[in-house]
N, C-alpha and C positions, 0 to 999 in steps of 0.2 A: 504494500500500500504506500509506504515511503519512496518513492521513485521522485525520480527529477520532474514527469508531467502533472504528476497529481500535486506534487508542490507546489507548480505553477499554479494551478488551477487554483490550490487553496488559496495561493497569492490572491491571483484574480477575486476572487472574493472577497478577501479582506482587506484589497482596493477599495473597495465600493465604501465606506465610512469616510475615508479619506477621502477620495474623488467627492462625496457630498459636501464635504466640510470646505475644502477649496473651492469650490463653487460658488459658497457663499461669503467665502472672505470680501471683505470692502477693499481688497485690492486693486487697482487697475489692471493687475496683468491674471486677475482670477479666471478669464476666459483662453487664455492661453495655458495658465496651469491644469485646467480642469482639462482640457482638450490632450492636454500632454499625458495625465495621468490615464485618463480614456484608452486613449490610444497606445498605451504602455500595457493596458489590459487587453486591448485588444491582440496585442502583438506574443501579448503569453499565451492566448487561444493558438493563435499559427504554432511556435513555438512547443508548447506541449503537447498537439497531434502531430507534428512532425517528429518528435523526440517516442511519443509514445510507440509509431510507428514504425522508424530507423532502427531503434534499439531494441523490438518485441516488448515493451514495455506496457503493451496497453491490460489493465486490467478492469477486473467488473466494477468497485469502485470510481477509477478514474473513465470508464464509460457512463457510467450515471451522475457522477458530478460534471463533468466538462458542458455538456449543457446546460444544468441547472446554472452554472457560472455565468455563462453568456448571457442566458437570459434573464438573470438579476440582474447584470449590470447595464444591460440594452435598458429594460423597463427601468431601471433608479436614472439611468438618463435624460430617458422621454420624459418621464415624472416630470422631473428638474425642468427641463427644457418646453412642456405645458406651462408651465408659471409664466416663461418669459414669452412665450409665441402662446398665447392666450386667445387665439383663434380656430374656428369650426376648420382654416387651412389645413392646420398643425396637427387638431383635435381629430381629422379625421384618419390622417395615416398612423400616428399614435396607437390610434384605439384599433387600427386594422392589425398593427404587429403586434401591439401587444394580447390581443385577441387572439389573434392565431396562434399564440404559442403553447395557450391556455386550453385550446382547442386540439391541436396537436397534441402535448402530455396527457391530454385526459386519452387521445386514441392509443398513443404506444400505452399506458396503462392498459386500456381496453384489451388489446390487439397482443399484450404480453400473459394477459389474465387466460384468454384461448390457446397460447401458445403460438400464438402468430406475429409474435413481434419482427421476424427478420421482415416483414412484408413492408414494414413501415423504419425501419430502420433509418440512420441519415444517410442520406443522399449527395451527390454533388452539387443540386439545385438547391439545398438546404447552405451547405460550405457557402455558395457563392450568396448566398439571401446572406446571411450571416454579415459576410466583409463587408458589403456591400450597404445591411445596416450602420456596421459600425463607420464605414467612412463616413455616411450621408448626418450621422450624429455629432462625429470629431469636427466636422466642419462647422456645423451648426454650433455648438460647444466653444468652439473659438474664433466664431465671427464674433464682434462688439455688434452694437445696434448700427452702427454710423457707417458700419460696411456692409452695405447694401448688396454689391456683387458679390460677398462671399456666403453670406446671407440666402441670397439666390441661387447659388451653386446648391447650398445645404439642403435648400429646399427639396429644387430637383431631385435631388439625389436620394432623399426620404420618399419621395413619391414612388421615384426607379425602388427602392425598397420596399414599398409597401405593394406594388405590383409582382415584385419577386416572391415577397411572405404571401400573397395572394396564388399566384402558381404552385406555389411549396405545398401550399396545404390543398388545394384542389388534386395537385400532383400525389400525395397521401391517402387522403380520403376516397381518390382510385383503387392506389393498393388496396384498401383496407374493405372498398365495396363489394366482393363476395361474402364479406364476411356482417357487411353493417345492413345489408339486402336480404339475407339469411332468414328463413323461416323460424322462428322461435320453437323449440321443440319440446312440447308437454307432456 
């Protein structure tokens, strides 16, 4: 269970108190910290699938945290990042990732409880939703207000996310449709 990835991972984790706190410091350069620590978490994700998987390192353990990691530290970001883009813009792709994720664990729970979890397992469409959040957040994270184009890059890029987490889970919920289509059996 001690290995180098599931370290990381715990790191990743226990980023996230840190990453909130800098957040809210009345710094000027708090949007450049926060984005830095972000993205420091983000980079332990790559980082400890790549190590779990070079060195035969992966275990059942660090299979079932390395997600949960990501997905606390995605949603404690968007959280964060609701307050300051306090718009139905923001509010909607928010509520589509973090929806889905929500949505997602409850099927691999499902889909494990039948013994069918390989069907829903992660995917490469899941890897790339993933990065893909996490840039369109580090961006968002370390625009100020008065940077309008980075601002806008951020945006896009949560949208291109919330389209991906949209495929990801429709792409799932396929696997998983023999099985959610299934006749209940009395």
């Amino acid at each position: 269970m001690w290995n180098l990835p599931n370290i990381l991972t715990m790191l990743r984790i226990a980023m996230i108190p840190v990453f909130i706190v800098v957040y809210y410091l009345p710094w000027e350069w708090h949007h450049l910290a926060s984005a830095a620590i972000f993205g420091l978490a983000a980079l332990t994700d790559w980082i400890d699938g790549y190590y779990a998987r070079k060195l035969n390192m992966v275990t059942p353990f660090g299979a079932f945290l390395d997600p949960v990691a990501d997905k606390l530290i995605v949603t404690a970001a968007l959280v964060l990042l609701l307050e300051v883009h306090s718009t139905p813009w923001f509010a909607l792709p928010a509520i589509v990732i973090i929806g889905r994720e929500i949505v997602i664990s409850a099927l691999r729970e499902w889909m494990s409880e039948l013994g069918s979890s390989k069907s829903v397992a992660v995917s490469t469409l899941g890897k790339v939703k993933t990065w893909v959040q996490m840039v369109a957040i580090a961006l968002l994270l370390l625009a100020k207000p008065d940077q309008q184009w980075l601002m806008g890059l951020g945006f896009v890029a949560v949208y291109i996310a919330a389209g991906l987490t949209l495929w990801s889970m429709f792409y799932y919920i396929k696997q998983a449709w023999p099985q959610l289509s299934a006749k209940v059996q009395k």
